[in-house]
C-alpha positions as CSV (number, residue, x, y, z in Angstrom):
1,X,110.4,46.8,110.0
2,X,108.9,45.7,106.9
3,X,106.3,47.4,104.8
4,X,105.3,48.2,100.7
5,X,104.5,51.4,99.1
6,X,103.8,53.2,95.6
7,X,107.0,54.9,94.3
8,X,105.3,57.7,94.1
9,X,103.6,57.7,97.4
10,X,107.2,57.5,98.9
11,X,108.4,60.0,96.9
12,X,106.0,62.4,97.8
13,X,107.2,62.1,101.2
14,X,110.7,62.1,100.9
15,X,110.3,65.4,98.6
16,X,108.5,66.9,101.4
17,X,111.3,66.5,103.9
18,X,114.2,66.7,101.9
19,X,114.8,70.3,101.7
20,X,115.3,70.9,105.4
21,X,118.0,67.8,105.6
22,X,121.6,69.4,104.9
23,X,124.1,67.1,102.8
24,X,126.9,68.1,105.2
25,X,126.4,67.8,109.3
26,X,128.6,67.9,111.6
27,X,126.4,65.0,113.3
28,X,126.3,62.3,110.3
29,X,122.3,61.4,111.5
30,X,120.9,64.7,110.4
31,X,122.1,63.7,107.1
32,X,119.0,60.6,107.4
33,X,115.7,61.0,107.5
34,X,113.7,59.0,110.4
35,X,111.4,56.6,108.8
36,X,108.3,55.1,111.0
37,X,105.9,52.5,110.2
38,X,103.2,51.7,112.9
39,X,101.5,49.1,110.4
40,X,98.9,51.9,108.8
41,X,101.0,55.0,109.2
42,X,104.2,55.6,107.3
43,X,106.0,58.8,108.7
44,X,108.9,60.2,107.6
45,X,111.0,62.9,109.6
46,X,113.5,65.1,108.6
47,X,115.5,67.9,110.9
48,X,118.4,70.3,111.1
49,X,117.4,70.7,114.6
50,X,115.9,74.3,113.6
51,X,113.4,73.3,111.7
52,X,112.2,69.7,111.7
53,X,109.2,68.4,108.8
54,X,107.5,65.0,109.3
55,X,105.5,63.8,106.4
56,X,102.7,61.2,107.2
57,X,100.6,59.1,105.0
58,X,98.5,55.9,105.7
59,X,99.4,52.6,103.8
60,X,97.4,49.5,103.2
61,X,99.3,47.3,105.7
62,X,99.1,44.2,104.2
63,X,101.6,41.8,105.5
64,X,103.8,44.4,107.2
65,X,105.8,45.1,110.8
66,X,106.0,48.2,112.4
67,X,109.0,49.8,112.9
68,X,111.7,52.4,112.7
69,X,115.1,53.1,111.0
70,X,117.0,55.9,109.8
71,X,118.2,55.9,106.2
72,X,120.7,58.5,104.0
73,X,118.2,61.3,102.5
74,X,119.7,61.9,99.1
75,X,120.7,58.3,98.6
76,X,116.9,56.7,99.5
77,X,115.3,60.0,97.1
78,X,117.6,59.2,94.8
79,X,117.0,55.4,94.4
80,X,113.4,56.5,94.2
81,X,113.4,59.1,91.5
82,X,115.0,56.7,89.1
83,X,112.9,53.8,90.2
84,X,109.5,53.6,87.1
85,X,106.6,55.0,87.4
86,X,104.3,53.2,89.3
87,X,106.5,50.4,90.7
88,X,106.4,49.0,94.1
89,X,108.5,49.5,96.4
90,X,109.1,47.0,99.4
91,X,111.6,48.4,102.6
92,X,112.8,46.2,105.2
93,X,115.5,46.2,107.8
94,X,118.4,43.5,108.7
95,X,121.1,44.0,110.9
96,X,121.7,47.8,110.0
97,X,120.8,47.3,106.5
98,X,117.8,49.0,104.8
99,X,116.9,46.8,102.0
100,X,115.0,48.4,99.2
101,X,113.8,46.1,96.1
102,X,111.5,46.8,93.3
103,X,111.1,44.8,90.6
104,X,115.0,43.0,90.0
105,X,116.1,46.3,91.6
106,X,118.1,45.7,94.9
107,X,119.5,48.3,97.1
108,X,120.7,48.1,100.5
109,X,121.9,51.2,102.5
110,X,123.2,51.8,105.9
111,X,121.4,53.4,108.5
112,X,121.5,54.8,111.7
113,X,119.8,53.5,115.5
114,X,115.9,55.7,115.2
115,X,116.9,56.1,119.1
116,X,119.2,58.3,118.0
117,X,117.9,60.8,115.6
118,X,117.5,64.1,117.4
119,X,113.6,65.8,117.6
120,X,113.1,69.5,117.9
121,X,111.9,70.5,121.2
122,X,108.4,71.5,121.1
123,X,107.2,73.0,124.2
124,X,103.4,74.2,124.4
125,X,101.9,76.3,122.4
126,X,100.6,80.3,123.7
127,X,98.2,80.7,120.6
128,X,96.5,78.1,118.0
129,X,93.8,78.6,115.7
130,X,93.2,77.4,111.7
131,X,92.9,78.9,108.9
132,X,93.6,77.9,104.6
133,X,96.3,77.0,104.1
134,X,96.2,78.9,100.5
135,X,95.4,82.2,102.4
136,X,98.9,81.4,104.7
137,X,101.1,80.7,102.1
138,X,99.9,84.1,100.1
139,X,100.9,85.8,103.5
140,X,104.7,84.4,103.3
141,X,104.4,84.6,99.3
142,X,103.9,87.9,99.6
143,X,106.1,89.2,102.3
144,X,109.4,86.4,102.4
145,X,111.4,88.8,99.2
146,X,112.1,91.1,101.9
147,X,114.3,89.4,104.2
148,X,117.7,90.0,104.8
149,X,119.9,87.1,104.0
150,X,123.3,86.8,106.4
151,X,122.9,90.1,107.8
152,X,124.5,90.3,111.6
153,X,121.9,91.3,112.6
154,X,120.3,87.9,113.1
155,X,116.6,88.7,113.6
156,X,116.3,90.4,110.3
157,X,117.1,87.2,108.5
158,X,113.7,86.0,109.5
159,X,110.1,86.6,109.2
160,X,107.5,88.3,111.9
161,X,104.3,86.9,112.9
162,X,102.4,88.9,114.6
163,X,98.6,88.0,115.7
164,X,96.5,90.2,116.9
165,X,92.4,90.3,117.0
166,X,91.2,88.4,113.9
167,X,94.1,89.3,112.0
168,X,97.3,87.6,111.4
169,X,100.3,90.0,110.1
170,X,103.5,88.7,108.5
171,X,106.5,91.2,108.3
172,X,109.9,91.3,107.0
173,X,112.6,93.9,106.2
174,X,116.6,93.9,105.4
175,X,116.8,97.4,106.4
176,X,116.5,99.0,102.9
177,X,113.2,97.8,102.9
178,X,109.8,96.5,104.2
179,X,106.8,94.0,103.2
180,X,103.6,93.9,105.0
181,X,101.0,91.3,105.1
182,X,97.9,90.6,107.0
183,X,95.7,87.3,107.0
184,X,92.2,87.4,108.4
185,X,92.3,84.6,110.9
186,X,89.8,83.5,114.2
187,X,91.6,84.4,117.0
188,X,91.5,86.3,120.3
189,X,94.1,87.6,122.1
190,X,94.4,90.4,124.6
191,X,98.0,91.4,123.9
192,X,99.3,90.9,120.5
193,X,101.6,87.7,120.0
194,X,104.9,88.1,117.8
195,X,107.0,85.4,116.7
196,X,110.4,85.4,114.7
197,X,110.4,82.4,112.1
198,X,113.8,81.5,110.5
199,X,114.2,82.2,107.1
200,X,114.8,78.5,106.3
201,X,111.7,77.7,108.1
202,X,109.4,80.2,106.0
203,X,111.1,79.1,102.7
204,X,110.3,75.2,104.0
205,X,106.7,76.1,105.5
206,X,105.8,77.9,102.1
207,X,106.9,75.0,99.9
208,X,104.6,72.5,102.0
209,X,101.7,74.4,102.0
210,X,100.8,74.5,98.1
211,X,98.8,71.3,98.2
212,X,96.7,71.4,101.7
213,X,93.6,73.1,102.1
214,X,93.3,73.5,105.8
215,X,96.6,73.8,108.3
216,X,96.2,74.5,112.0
217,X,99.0,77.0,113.1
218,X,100.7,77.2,116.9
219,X,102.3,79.5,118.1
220,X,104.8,79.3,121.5
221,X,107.2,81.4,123.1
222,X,109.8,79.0,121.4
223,X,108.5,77.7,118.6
224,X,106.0,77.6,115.7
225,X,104.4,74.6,115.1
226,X,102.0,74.1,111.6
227,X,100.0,70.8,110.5
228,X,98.2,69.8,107.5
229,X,96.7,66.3,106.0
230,X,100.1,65.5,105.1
231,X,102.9,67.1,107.0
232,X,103.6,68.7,110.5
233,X,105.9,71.2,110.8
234,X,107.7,72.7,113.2
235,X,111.0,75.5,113.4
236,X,112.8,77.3,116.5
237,X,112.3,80.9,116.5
238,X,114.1,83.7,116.3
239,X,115.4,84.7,120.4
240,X,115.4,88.7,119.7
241,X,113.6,91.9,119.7
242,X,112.4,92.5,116.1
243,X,112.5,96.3,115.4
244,X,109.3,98.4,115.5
245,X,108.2,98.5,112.1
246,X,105.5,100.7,112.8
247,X,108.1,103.7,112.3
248,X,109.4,102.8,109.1
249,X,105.8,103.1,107.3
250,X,106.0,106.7,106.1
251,X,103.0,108.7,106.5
252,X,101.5,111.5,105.0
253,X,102.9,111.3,101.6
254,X,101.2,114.1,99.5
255,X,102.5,112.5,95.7
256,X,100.2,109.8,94.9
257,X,100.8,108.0,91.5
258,X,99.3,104.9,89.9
259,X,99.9,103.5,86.5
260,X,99.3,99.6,84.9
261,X,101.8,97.4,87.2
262,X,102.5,95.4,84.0
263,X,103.6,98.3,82.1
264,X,105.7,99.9,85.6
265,X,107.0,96.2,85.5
266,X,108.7,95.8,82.1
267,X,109.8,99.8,81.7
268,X,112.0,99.1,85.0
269,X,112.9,95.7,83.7
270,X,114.7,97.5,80.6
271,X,115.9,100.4,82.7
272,X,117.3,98.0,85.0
273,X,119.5,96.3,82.1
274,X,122.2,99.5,82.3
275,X,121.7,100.2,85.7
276,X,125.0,100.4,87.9
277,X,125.6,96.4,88.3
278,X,126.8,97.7,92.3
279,X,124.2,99.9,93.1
280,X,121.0,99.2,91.0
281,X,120.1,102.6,90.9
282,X,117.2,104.2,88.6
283,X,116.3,107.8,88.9
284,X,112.2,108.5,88.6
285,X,111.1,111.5,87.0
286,X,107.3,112.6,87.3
287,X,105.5,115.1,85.3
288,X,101.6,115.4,85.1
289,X,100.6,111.6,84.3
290,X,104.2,110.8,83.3
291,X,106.9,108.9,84.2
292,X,110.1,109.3,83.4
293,X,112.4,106.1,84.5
294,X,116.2,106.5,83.7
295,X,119.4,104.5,84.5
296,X,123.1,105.3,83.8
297,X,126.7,103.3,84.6
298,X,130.3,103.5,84.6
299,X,131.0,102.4,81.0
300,X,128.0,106.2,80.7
301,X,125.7,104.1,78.9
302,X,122.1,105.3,79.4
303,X,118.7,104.0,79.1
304,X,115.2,105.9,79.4
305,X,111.8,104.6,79.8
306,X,108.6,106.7,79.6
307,X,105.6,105.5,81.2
308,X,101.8,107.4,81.3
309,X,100.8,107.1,85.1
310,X,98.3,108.9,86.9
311,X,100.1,112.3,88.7
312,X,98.4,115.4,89.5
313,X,101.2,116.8,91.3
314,X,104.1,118.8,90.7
315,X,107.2,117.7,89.5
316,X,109.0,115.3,91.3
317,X,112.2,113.5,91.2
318,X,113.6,110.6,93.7
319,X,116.1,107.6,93.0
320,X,115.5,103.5,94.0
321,X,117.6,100.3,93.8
322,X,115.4,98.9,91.0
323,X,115.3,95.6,92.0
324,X,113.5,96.5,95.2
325,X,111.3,98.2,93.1
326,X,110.5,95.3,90.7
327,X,110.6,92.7,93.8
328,X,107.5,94.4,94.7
329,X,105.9,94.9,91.1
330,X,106.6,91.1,90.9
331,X,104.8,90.5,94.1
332,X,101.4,92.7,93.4
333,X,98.4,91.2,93.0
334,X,95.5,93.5,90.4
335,X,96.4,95.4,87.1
336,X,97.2,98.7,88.9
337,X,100.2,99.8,91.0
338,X,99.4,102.5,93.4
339,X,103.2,105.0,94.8
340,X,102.8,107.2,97.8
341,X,105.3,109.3,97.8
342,X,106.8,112.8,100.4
343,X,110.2,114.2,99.3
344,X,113.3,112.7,98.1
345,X,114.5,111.6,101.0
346,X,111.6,109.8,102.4
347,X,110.9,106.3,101.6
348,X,108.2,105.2,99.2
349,X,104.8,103.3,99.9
350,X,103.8,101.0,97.5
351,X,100.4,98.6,97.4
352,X,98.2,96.7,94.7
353,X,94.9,98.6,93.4
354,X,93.3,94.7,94.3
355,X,94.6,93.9,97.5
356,X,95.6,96.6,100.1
357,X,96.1,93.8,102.6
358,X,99.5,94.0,101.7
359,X,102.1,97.3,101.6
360,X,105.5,97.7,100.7
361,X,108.5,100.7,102.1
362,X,111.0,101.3,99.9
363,X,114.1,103.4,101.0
364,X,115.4,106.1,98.4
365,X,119.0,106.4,96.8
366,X,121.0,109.1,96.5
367,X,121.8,109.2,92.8
């Protein structure tokens, strides 16, 4: 193999992979990326056999032979970062040497048989259909804060598709609370179509989608599988049942509130600063158009914020973990912030005035 490229053309690819490639593996070639050269294409492939990113570009060929190695990930983005601006870059192989030269720059690395580097079984797809890649990546934006991280119970540590009629819904929850987002896309299905993606995947599928325009999504019954102009992408999903979130969206709430989500935003953001450091908790008081946000701690230091809302009802008191509360007010889209809320012991709804494509559950606290 033998081919020359822009630094920052290579760079661009290697950033694009590198997140999903783990610096310790138990198998010492998922440490490499897979590097492919078919004369016009240069492909590189990363995996950690869950999810697995190729990035793909096309080179002027010049004088160069196809080919394939593996080469250390951190090592090969490293020699490029600290490469200038707008050098050349010429890879070749010998004899289980990658040899990297730039200017009077030499490298040489060690690599791995391409034979060998493991691909993540694909299988065929149940359900494909395209839609912007902008509008996708606002679905995970929007919804990814709510996953659980380590939780036992696997499944929550993940994010739902689900696709239904012209409308695909994205869905997560740690227990203590939900986020709820649904994408207008062209499909047709008779029976909806759930998938569980990994929460590594949805982190790594939301980082590659800020500079395409179009992606075409695919959906199987063991994988999800998402190309673009410059990278294909593909994770293992979730094996489980996720729960019916359908029940957890309270209905019904008679104690409707809205006030300016930048305002809601910083009053619970200085609440928040003598807050329990354990438990998070805030206590919300409501009064006709007022808001009465206060938060106490062991060392019985207080803080109280008063916020004008809109609130016709009567008064009203209920406790949240605060950071759930600004997770979501972080999230919104619009000026406006609109609560729906029952008793004390009910969770809270909470959605943008802009965009009610999106809705958020929030469990109370005892306080």
């Amino acid at each position: 193999m033998k081919f020359s490229v822009s630094r920052e053309d290579l760079l661009k690819q290697l950033q694009l992979v590198a997140g999903v490639v783990e610096r310790r593996q138990t198998l010492p070639i998922l440490s490499n990326v897979l590097i492919k050269f078919d004369g016009s294409q240069l492909a590189v492939v990363g995996t950690d056999l869950e999810v697995e990113i190729v990035s793909q570009s096309t080179l002027d060929a010049g004088d160069g032979v196809a080919g394939e190695v593996t080469a250390p990930a951190r090592k090969l983005l490293d020699i490029c970062r600290s490469l200038p601006e707008e050098a050349k870059i010429n890879l070749s192989t010998k004899e289980a040497r990658l040899a990297i030269t730039s200017g009077r720059s030499r490298f040489s690395l060690s690599t791995l048989p391409a034979n060998e580097f493991p691909s993540v079984d694909k299988g065929p797809g149940n359900l494909e259909f395209k839609c912007p890649a902008s509008g996708l990546k606002h679905l995970i934006d929007s919804t990814a804060f709510a996953m659980a991280h380590q939780d036992v119970r696997y499944y929550l540590n993940g994010m739902l598709w689900e696709a239904t009629n012209e409308q695909l819904r994205a869905v997560a929850t740690d227990g203590h609370r939900l986020a709820m987002t649904s994408l207008a896309v062209p499909v047709q299905v008779e029976n909806k179509v759930q998938a569980i993606i990994p929460r590594k995947g949805v982190l790594e599928l939301s980082r590659l989608l800020g500079d395409e325009d179009q992606v075409t999504v695919s959906l199987g019954s063991n994988h999800v599988h998402v190309s673009g102009e410059a990278f294909v992408f593909t994770s293992k999903l979730v094996d489980a049942a996720y729960p019916d979130y359908d029940r957890v969206l309270p209905k019904g709430g008679d104690k409707k509130i809205s006030g300016d989500r930048a305002a809601l935003k910083q009053a619970f953001s200085r609440a928040a600063i003598l807050s329990n450091e354990k438990y998070r908790g805030v206590r919300l008081a409501l009064a006709k158009n007022f808001l009465l946000i206060s938060a106490t701690n062991p060392e019985q230091e207080e803080a109280e914020e008063q916020v004008e809302v809109d609130y016709e009802g009567e008064e009203f008191e209920i406790g949240f973990n605060v950071n759930y509360v600004l997770d979501v007010l972080n999230t919104l889209d619009g000026d406006e912030a609109l609560f729906t809320l029952s008793d004390a012991n009910s969770s809270g709804l909470v959605e943008g005035s802009s965009n009610r494509d999106s809705v958020y559950v929030i469990m109370p606290m005892r306080l």
